[in-house]
N, C-alpha and C positions, 0 to 999 in steps of 0.2 A: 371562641367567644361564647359566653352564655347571654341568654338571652330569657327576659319575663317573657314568658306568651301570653295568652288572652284567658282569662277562667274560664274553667269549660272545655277549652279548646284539647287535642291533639292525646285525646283519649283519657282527657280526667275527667271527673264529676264534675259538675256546676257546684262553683265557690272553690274549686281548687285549682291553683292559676299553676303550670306546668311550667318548667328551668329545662330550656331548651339547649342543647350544643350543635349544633347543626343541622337544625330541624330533629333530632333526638331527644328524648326527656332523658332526661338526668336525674332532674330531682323535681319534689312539688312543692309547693307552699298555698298554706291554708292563710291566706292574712284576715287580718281584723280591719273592718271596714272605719270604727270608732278607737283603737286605741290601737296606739303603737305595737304592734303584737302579731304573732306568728307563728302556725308549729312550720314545721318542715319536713320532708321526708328524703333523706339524702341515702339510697342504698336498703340498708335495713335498720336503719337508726331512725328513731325522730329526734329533733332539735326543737327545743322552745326558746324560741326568741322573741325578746319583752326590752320595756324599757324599765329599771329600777333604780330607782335614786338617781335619777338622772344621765344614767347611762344607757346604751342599749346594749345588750347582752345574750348569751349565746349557752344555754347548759341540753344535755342530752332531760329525755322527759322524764325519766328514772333516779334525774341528779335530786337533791334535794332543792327548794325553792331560789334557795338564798345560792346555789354555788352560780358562777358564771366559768365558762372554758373559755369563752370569747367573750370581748368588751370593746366597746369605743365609747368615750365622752368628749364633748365639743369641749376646744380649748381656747378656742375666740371666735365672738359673735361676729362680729365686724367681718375678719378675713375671712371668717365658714372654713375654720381650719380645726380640725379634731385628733383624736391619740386612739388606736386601736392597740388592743392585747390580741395576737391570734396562737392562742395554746401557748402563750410565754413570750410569742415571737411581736415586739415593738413594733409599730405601723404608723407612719403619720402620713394623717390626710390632708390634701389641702384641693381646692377649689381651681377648677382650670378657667371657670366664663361664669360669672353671676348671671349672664342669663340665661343658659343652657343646665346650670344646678349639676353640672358634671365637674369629676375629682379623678385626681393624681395618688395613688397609694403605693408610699414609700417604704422601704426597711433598710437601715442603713448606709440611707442616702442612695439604695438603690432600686427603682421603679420596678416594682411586680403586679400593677394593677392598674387601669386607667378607668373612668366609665366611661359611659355614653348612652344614647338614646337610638334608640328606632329611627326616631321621626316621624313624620305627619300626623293628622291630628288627632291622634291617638296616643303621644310619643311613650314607651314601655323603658326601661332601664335595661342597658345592656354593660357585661363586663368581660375587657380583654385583659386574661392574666397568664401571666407564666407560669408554663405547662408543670415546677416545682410546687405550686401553689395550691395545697391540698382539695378538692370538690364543696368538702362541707365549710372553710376559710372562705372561699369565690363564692359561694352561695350565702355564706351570712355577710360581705360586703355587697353582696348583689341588693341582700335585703335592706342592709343598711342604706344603700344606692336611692331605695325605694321610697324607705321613710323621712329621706332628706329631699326627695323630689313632692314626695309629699306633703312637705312643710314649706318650701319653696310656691308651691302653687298654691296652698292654703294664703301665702303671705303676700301673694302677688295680687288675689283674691280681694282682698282686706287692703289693701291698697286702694285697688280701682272702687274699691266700696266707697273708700272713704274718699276719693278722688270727686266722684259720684255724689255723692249726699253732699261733701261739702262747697261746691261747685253753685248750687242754688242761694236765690236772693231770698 
């Protein structure tokens, strides 16, 4: 299972959050605190991962702007069900508990990905995949895991806001 750790933590710099497998780093990620966005450092590669025309996406940092190797875009608002490319290979997402913002990831019709959370109140993004499922694939669903958990708690946010303000006489 990987796991987001804490930035800072387990011998990265501050602002670089460490991709744990057993208490092991694996890989790092640099994210952006304002935009969907991300390098990564999986081995001896970086990965930049960004959101473009509405997808989020996945090119080595040497690709040029426009390529993507990996992809996912949301395919309904409603169910929080999305379509991943990972290096050719078809992926659909779908949503296990609207409250927990944890996902199911499929390839034909067969499970290689589930997420999950930590827990407590701090909850981090965690992802159990099969052991076929390449590091730099698990780490850009991990990330993707991240920026939907992060829209998720933005929306829940915006909610109670408006729960909030509109609540008054």
């Amino acid at each position: 299972m990987l796991e987001l750790g804490k930035a800072g933590s387990a011998g990265t710099e501050r602002g670089v959050t460490p991709i744990l497998r057993d208490g092991v780093v694996v890989a790092t990620l640099r994210a952006s605190g304002w935009k969907e966005a991300a390098t990564a450092r999986i081995g001896d590669r970086e990965w930049i991962f960004a959101k473009s025309r509405g997808a989020l996406t996945a090119r080595w940092s040497e690709d040029p702007e426009d390529t993507a190797r990996m992809r996912a875009r949301q395919t309904s608002f409603w169910k929080s069900t999305w379509v991943a490319e990972l290096d050719g290979r078809p992926v659909e997402v779908t949503s296990t508990s609207m409250w927990k913002s944890t996902h199911r990831f499929a390839s034909g019709g067969v499970l290689i990905a589930e997420s999950g959370s930590t827990g407590g109140w701090g909850p981090r993004p965690t992802l159990s995949a099969e052991d076929s499922l390449p590091l730099h694939q698990q780490v850009f669903l991990l990330w993707m895991e991240l920026v939907l958990q992060r829209r998720h708690n933005a929306a829940a946010g915006a909610a109670t806001g408006v729960a909030v303000f509109g609540s008054g006489s």
